[in-house]
C-alpha positions as CSV (number, residue, x, y, z in Angstrom):
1,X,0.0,0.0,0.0
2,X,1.6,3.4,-0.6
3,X,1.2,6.4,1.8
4,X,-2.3,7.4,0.5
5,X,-3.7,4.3,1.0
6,X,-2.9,3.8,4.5
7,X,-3.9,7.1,5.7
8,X,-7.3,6.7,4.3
9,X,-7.2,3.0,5.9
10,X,-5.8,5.1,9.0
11,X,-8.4,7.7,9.1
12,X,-11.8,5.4,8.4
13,X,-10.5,2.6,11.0
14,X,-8.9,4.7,13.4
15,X,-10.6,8.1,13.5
16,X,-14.4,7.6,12.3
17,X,-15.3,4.1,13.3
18,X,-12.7,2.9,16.2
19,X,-14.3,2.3,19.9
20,X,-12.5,3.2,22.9
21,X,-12.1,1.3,25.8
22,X,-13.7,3.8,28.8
23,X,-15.3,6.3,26.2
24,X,-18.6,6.2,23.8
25,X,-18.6,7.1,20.5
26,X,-20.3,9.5,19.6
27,X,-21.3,9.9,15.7
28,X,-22.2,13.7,14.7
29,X,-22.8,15.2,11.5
30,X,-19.7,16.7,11.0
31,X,-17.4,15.3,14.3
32,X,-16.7,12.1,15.8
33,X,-16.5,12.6,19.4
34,X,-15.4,10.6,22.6
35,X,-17.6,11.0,26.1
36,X,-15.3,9.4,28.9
37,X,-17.4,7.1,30.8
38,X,-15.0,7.6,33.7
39,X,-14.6,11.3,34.5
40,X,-11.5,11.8,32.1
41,X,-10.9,13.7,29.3
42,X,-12.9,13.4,26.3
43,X,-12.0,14.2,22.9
44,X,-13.3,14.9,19.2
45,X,-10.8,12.0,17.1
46,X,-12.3,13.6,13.7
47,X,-14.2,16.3,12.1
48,X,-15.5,16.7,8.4
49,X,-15.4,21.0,8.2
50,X,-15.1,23.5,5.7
51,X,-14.7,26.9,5.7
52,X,-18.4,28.2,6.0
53,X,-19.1,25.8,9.1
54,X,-15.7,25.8,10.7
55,X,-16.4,28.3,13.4
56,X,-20.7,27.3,13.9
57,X,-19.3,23.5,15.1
58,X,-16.3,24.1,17.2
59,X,-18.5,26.2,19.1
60,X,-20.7,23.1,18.8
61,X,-18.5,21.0,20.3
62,X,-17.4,23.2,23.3
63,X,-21.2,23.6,24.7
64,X,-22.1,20.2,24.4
65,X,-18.7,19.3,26.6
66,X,-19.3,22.5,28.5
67,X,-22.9,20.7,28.9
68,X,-21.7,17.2,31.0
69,X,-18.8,19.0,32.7
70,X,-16.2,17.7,31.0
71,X,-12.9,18.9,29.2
72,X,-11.6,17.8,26.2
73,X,-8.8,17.4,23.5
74,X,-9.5,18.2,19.7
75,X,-7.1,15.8,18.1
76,X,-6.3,17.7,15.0
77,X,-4.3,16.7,11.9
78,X,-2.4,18.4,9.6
79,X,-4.5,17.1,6.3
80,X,-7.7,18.0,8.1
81,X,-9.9,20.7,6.6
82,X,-9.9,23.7,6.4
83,X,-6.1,23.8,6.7
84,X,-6.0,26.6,9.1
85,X,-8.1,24.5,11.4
86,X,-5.3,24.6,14.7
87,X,-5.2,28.4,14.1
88,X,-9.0,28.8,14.5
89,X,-9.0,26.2,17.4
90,X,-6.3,28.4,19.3
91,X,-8.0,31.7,18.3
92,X,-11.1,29.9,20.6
93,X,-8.6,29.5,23.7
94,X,-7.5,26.3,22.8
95,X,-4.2,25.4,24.0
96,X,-1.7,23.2,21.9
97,X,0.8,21.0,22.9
98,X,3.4,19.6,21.1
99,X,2.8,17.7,17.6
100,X,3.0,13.9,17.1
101,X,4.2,11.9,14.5
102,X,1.2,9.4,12.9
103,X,3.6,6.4,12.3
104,X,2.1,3.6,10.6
105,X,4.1,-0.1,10.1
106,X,2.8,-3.0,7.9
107,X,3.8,-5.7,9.9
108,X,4.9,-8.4,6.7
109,X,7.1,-6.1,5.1
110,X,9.1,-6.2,8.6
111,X,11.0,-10.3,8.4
112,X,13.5,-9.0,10.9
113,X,10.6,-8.2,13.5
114,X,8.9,-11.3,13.2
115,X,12.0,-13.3,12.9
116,X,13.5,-11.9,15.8
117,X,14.4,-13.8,18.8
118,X,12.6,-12.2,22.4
119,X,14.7,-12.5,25.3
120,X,13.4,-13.7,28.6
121,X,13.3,-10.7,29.7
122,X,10.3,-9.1,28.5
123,X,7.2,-10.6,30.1
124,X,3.8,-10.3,29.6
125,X,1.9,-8.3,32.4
126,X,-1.5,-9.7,33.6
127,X,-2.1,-8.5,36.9
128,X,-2.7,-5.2,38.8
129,X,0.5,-5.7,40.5
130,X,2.6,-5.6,37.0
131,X,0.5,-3.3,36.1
132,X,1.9,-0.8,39.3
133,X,5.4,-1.6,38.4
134,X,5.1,0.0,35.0
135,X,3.4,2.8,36.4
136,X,6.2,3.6,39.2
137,X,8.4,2.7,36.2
138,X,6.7,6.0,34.3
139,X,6.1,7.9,37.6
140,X,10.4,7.9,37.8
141,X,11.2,8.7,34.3
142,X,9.0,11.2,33.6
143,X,9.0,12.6,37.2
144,X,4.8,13.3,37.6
145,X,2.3,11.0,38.4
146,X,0.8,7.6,36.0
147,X,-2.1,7.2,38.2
148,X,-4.9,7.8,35.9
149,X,-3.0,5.6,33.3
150,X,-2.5,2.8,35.4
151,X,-6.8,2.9,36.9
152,X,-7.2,2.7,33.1
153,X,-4.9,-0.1,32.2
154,X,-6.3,-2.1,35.1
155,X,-9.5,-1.5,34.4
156,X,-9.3,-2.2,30.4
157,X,-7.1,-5.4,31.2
158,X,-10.0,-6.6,33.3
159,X,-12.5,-5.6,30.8
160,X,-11.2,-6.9,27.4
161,X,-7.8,-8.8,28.3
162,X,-7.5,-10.4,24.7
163,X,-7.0,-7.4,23.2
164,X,-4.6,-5.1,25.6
165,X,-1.4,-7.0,25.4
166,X,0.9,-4.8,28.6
167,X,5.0,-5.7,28.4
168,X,7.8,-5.0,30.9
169,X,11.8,-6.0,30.5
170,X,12.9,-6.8,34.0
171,X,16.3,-6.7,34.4
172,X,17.5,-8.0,38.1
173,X,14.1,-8.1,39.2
174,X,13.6,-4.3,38.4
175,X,10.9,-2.9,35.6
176,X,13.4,-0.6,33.8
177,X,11.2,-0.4,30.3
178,X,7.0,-1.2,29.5
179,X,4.7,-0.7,26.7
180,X,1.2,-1.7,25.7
181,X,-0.6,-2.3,22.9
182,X,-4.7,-2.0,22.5
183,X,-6.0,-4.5,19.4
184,X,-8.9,-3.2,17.5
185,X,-10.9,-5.5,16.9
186,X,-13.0,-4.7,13.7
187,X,-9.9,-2.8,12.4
188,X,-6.4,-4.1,10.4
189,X,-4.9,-1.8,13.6
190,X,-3.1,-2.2,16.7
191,X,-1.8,0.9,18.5
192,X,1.2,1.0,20.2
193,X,1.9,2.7,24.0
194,X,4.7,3.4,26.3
195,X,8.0,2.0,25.3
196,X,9.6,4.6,28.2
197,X,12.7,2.8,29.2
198,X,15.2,4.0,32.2
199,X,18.0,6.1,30.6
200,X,20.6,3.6,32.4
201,X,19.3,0.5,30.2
202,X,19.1,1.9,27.3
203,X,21.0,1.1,23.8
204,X,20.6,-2.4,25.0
205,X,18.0,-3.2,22.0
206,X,15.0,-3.4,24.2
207,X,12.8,-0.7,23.0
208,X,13.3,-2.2,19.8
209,X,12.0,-6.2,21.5
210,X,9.1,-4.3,22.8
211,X,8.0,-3.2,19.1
212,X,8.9,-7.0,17.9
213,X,7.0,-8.8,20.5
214,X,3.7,-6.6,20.0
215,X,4.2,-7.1,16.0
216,X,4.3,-10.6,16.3
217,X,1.6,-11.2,18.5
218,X,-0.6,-8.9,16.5
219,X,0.3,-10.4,12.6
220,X,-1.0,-14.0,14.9
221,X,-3.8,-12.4,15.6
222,X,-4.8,-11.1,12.3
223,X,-3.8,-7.7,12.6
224,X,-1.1,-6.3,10.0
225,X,-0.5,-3.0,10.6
226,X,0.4,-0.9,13.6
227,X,0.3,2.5,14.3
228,X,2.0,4.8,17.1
229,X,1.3,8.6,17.8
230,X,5.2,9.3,18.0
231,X,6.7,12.3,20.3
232,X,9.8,13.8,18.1
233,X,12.3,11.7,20.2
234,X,11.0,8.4,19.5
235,X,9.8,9.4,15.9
236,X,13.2,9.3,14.4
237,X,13.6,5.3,15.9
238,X,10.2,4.1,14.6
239,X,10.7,5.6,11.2
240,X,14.6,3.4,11.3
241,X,12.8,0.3,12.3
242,X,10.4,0.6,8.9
243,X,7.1,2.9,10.5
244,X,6.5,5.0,7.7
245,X,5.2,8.9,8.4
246,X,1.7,9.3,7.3
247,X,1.0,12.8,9.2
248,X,1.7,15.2,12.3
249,X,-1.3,15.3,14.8
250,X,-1.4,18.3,17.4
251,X,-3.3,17.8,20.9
252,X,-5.7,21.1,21.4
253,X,-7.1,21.1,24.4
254,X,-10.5,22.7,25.5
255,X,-10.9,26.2,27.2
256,X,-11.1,26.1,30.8
């Protein structure tokens, strides 16, 4: 499949009909929008604007969350219309964090992934306690609190545990790298999380057994592509290891 192909795989799967685990879908005329069923965030994944109407259902979308109390993130991408979308969505007090790279990987075209031997190190995680060893693991690294994340991974593991697959590498009985990955079922996708590793263990080639693990399990499973919102420090590794850059995304989030 060349680029085009896979964003518009990319943007019907993963932005207009993909369910998320603790949110409804909710299908609009012109937005797809996500209500968190557990006092999160919510967010708007997609939106099908033009110029006339760009302003009449942003607005839109800020009373109805305004409505049920709840904040939101306007996931924005840069081949969204109209083109000066972000602009408009900051000119409404909007704030917008750094962009992400959308990173997509067919799986078969990747023999060294699925050929690749995974040390005994990584483990699967199944239980809440694995589950608070990756959080601490984030906690450390990133020096703020994982809490929400790890009441949500618990909570999805419990509720769907075929398709969220959680990894750690434990080194000396330590966590010092995790990463998750959610199947969707209905879709070609799975999406990949985490992959935060302890700056003392790294260059080791375990980032790189976390992506090989999750590839192989999903290709068994059916699925043959992944996908990865990227930050611009892991972007440049994905992009070695055969994900191919489809699009930035940019995180606006709601008006207080």
């Amino acid at each position: 499949m060349n680029k085009q192909q896979l964003l518009d795989i990319y943007t019907k799967e993963q932005r207009i009909e993909a369910n998320h685990p603790g949110w409804e879908r909710i299908v609009t005329e012109h937005t797809v929008r996500n209500v968190s069923m557990f006092g999160e965030k919510g967010f708007v994944i997609y939106s099908n604007l033009n110029k006339e109407n760009v302003h009449a259902i942003i607005d839109q979308e800020i009373q109805y969350f305004k409505s049920i109390s709840q904040g939101f993130e306007w996931k924005c991408y840069d081949y969204d219309q109209p083109d000066n979308i972000k602009d408009i969505l900051i000119e409404k007090g909007f704030t917008v964090e750094d962009p992400e790279a959308l990173l997509v990987l067919d799986i078969e075209s990747k023999k060294d992934l699925l050929a690749m031997n995974i040390s005994p190190e990584i483990v699967r995680i199944t239980d809440d306690k694995g589950i608070d060893g990756i959080v601490s693991l984030e906690d450390a690294i990133w020096n703020e609190s994982h809490a929400e994340l790890g009441e949500r991974l618990k909570r999805d593991l419990k509720d769907d545990p075929e398709n969220l697959l959680i990894y750690a590498a434990i080194i000396d009985g330590k966590v010092v790298s995790g990463a998750w990955m959610y199947l969707h079922e209905g879709t070609s996708f799975g999406s990949l999380w985490g992959g935060s590793t302890l700056p003392e263990y790294r260059g080791r080639g375990i980032y790189t057994s976390l992506i090989a693990i999750r590839a192989q399990y999903a290709l068994k499973k059916g699925y043959k592509l992944l996908t990865v919102d990227a930050s611009p420090m892991s972007a440049p590794i994905l992009q070695k290891r055969g994900f191919e850059l489809l699009a930035y995304s940019y995180p606006c989030n709601s008006p207080e």
